[in-house]
N, C-alpha and C positions, 0 to 999 in steps of 0.2 A: 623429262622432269622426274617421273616415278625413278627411271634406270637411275639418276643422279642420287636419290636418297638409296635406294636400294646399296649402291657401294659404297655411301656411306657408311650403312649401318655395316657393312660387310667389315669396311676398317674400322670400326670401332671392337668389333667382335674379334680384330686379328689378333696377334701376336705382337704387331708390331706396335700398337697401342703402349705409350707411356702410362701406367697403371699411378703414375703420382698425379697425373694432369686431368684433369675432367673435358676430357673434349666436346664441343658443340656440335650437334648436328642445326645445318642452320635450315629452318624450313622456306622455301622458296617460292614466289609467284612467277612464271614464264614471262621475262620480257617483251616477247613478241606478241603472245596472249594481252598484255596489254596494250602494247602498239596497236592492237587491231582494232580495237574498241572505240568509238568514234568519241569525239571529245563533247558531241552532243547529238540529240536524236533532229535532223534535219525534218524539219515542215515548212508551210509556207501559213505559221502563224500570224505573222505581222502585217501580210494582205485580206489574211480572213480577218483579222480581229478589226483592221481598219474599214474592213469592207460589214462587219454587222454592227461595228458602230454607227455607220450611219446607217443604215438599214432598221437598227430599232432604236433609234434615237426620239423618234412621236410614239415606239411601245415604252419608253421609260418616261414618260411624261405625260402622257394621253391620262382623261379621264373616264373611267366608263358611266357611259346612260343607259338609257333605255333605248334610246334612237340604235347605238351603238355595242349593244350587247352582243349582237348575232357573230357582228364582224368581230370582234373582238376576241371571242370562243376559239371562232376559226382560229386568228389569228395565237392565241395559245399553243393549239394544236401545230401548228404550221414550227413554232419555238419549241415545242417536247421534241417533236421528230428529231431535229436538227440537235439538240442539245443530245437526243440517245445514241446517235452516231456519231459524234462527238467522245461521247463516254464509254462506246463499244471501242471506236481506237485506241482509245487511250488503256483500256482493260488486255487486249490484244499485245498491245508492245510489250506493256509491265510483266503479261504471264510470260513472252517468249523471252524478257531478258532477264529474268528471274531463273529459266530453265538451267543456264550452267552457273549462276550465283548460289542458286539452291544445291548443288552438284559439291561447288567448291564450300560451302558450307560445313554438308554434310563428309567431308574429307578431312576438313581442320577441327572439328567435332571430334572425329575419329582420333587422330593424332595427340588429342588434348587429351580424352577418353586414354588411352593408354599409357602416358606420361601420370596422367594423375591414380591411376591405379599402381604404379610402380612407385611413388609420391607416398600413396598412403600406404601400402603394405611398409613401408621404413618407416615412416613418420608414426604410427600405429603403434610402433612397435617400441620406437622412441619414447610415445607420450606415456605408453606402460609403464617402460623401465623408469623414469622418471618419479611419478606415481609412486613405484615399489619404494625406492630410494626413500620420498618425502613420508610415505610410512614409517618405514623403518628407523627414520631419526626421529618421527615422533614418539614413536615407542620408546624410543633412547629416551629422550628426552624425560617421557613421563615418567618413566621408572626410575631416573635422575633426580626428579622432584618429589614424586612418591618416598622415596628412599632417604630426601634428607628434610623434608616440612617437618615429621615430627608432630607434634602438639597443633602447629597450625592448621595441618590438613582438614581439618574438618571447617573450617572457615574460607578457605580457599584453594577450591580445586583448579588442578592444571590447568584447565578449560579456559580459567578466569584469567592464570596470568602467561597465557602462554603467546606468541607473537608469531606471524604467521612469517615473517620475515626470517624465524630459524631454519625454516626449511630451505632455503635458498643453497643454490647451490654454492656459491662461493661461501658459505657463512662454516664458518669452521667448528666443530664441535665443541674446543676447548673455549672460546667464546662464549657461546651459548650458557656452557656451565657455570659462568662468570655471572652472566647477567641472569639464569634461575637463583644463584648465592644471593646475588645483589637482591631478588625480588622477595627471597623468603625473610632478609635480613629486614625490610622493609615493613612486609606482612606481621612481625614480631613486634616491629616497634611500635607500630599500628593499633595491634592491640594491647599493647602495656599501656596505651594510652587512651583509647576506651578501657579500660579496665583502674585507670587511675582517676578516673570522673568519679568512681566511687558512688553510683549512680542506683537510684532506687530500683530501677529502668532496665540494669547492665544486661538481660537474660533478654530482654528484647532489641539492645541496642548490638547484641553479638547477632542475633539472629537478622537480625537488617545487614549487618557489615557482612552478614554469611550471604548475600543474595546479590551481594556484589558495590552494595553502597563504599563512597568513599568515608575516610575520616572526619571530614567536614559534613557531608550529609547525615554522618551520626553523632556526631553532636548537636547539629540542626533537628533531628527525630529526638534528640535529649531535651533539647529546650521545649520543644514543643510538650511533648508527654508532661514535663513538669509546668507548664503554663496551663494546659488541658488540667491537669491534675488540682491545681490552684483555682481556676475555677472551679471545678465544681464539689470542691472544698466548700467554697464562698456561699456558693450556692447552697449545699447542705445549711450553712449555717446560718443563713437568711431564712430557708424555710422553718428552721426549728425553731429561733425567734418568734417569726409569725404563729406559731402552733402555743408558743408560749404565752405573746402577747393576748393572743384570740381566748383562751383561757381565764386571763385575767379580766376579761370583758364582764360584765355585772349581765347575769342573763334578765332580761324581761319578767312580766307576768306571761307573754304570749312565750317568749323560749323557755321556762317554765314548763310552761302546760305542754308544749309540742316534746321538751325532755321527757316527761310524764306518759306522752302518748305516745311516743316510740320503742320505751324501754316495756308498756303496760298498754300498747293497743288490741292486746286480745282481751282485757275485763275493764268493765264499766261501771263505773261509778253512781248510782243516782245520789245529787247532791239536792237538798229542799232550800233555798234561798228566797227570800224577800227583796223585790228591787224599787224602786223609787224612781220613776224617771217620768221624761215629758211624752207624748206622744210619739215624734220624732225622733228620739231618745230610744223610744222602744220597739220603732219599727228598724232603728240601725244597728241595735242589741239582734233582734230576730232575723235581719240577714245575715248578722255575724255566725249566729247559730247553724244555720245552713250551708253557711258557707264552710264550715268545717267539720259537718256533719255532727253534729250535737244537738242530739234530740231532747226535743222541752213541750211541756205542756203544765195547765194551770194549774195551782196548788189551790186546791177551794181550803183548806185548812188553816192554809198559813194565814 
């Protein structure tokens, strides 16, 4: 089998080799390698297994007591032995048919290992060139666009309208410049039309359209601003109303006196009055008193 691949690669390396044709080397399994292999591992499962079915057929059913513990132990013991010699065979066969599986493994490993190293040094080198290419028409590109927005550039950078599908290889350059015309022609009308709202707004409705908003989402940020705006207009003008109204309100004797004592509560007054009143009258005059800190006491004079 080696000697078969071996002149293989010999003829692929010859002279004689068709250099238009990619020829296969094809990789092979020894037919007779596997004729030899049994088409199963021979035991005499089918009288053991018949033979410990009935054999533990009262340990799969049995209840344990006390009477029956002892026997019962053993009887575990007696099922581990049996079940580890069981599982030492079976550990046995698996590592020695494992021995040339692991062999032939580590062979097709190998072969994939060298295919895919020769794989990627090309394909590497591919996905580079590639790469360089999808650069380089971007630069075309932006410089294409740069070169003809003019006035719009500052509302919409390349970034925004560019499509990732230029780069492509089939996509032909004179295309592309077609469809940047088409996008700046767009980006213009765009804003002749934010710009024709005539908009209190327009310094912030460009700065929204600069962040990539559509035309419709600026003039949805226009309506709002002037609805925001309307309220709290409304609002201004309800509260100076109320500032107006409140004014016209007829102040008290008590707002009165607390105007008096706010504007002049660093000097005090003594005022000498005569009052007239009931008992009850006079004890709810002297909480008033205290209650707002206004000090009194009794005029013998008056």
């Amino acid at each position: 089998m080696n000697e078969e691949i071996q002149n293989a690669v010999e003829f692929l390396q010859s002279s004689e080799v068709d250099r238009q044709f990619v020829r296969q080397v094809e990789f092979m399994v020894d037919d007779g390698c596997l004729q030899k292999l049994p088409q199963a591992i021979i035991t005499n499962f089918s009288e053991v297994y018949s033979a410990l079915l009935k054999m533990t057929e009262n340990d799969r059913t049995l209840i344990v007591t006390e009477e029956n513990r002892k026997e019962c132990e053993d009887r575990c013991a007696l099922l581990n032995k049996q079940i580890a010699n069981i599982e030492a065979q079976r550990k046995d066969i698996k590592k020695a048919w494992n021995i040339p599986y692991a062999a032939f493994e580590a062979d097709c490993k190998k072969l994939v290992g060298l295919l895919t190293t020769a794989k990627d040094n090309l394909w590497g080198q591919i996905k580079a060139s590639d790469e360089a290419e999808k650069a380089d028409k971007e630069t075309l590109y932006r410089s294409y666009y740069e070169a003809h927005a003019g006035k719009i550039l500052p509302y919409r950078s390349y970034a925004q309208i560019a499509d990732s599908k230029w780069l492509n290889k089939g996509k032909k350059k004179e295309s592309v410049f077609s469809e940047i015309d088409q996008k700046i022609m767009t980006i213009i009308e765009e804003l002749d039309a934010i710009c024709d709202l005539n908009s209190e707004f327009e310094t912030a409705l460009l700065a929204k359209y600069k962040d990539g908003a559509s035309v419709i989402d600026v003039i949805l940020y226009n309506n709002r601003l002037k609805t925001e705006k309307q309220v709290a207009e409304a609002k201004k003008k309800t509260d100076e109303k109320t500032v107006v109204e409140e004014k016209k309100v007829p102040q008290t004797d008590e707002n009165q006196a607390e105007t008096v004592n706010d504007a002049e509560e660093e000097k005090v007054y003594p005022v000498d009055i005569r009052v007239y009143a009931t008992k009850s009258q006079l004890a709810k005059l002297k909480s008033f008193f205290h209650a707002h800190g206004i000090r009194f006491c009794r005029c013998i004079d008056c």
